[in-house]
C-alpha positions in Angstrom: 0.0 0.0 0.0 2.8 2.5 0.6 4.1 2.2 -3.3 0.1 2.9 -4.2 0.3 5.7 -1.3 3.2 7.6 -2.7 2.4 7.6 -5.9 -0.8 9.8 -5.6 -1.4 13.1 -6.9 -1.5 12.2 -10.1 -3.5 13.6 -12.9 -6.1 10.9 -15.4 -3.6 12.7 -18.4 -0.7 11.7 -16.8 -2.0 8.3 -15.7 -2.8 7.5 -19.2 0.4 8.5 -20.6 3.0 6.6 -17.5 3.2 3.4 -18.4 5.4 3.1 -15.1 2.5 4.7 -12.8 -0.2 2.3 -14.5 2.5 -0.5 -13.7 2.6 0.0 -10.1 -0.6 0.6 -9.7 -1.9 -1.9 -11.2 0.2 -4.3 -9.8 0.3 -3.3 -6.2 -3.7 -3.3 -6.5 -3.6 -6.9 -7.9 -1.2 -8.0 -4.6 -3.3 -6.3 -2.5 -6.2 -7.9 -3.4 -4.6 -11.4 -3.7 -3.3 -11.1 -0.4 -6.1 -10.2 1.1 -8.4 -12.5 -0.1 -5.7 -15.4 0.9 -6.2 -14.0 4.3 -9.8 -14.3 3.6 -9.8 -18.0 3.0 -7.3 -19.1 5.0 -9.7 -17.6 8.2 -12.6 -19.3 6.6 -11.1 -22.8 6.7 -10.5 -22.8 10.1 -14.2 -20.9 10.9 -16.0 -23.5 8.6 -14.0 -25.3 6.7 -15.9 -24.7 3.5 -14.5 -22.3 0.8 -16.4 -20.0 -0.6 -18.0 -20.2 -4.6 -15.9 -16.7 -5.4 -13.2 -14.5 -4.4 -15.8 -11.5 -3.6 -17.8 -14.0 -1.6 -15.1 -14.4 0.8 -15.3 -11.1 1.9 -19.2 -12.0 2.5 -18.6 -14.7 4.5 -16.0 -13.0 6.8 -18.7 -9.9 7.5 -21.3 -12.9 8.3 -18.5 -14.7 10.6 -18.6 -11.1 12.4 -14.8 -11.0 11.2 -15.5 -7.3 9.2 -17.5 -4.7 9.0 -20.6 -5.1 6.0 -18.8 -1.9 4.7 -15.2 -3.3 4.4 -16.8 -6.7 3.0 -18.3 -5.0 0.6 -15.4 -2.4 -0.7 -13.1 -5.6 -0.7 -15.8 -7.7 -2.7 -16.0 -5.0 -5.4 -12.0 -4.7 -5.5 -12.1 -8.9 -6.8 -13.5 -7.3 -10.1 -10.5 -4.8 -10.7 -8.2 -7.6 -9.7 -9.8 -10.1 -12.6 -10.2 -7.2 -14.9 -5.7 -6.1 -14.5 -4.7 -10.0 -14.3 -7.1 -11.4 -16.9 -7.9 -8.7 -18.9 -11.4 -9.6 -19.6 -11.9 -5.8 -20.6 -9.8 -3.2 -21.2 -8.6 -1.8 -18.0 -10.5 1.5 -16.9 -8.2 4.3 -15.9 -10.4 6.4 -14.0 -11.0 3.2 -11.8 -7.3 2.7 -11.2 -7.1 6.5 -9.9 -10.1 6.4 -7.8 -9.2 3.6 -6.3 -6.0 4.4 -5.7 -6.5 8.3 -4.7 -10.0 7.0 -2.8 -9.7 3.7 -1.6 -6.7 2.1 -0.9 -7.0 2.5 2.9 -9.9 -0.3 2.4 -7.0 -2.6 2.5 -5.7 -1.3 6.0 -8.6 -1.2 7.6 -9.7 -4.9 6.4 -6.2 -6.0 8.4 -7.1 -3.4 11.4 -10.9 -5.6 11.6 -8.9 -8.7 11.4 -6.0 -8.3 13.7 -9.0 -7.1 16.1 -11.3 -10.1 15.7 -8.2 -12.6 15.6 -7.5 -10.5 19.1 -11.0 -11.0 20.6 -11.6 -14.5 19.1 -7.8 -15.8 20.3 -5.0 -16.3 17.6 -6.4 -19.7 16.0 -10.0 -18.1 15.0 -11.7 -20.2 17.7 -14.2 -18.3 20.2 
């Protein structure tokens, strides 16, 4: 998140243009979404063994395990699609989605591991309550 971080400030012109900046960002979006839905399942085998259908319906399943917040489950279920859109390309990638998520949004990804390290602190360190 700190390579997204600093390179904010960036203009949609100069985005387009920066084949460098869509690099990074791109990329560093794609790990942070990777990682966290790893996290994601790896808590949901030990809550119920049974992995979820889709990436975004991990997020689900965490906010129903009380694990996060229906707002963070939801921001982190919509990220899945600009994860499969940069590593698959199933559409051309949209810019303007890149920025705003990067200039907007980013800090979904810290406060996902802020509601986990807090429920792995309530629950005890192997997810069992």
């Amino acid at each position: 998140m700190d390579r997204i971080r600093s390179k904010r400030g960036f203009t949609h012109e100069e985005l387009l243009r920066d084949f460098d900046l869509q690099d990074i960002l791109s990329v560093n979006l794609q790990r942070a979404v990777q990682l966290s839905v790893d996290i994601a399942l790896q808590l949901l085998s030990d809550l119920s063994g049974k992995p979820p259908d889709t990436m975004g319906q991990a997020f689900i399943a965490l906010r129903e395990h009380g694990v996060i917040s229906e707002g963070t489950a939801n921001a982190l279920r919509s990220s899945v699609g600009l994860r499969n859109v940069a590593v698959h390309d199933y559409v051309a990638v949209n810019w303007q989605i890149v920025q705003d998520v990067a200039e907007q949004h980013v800090e979904v990804f810290a406060e996902y591991m802020r509601e986990v390290e807090g429920w792995l602190g309530r629950s005890g360190a192997d997810g069992e309550k």
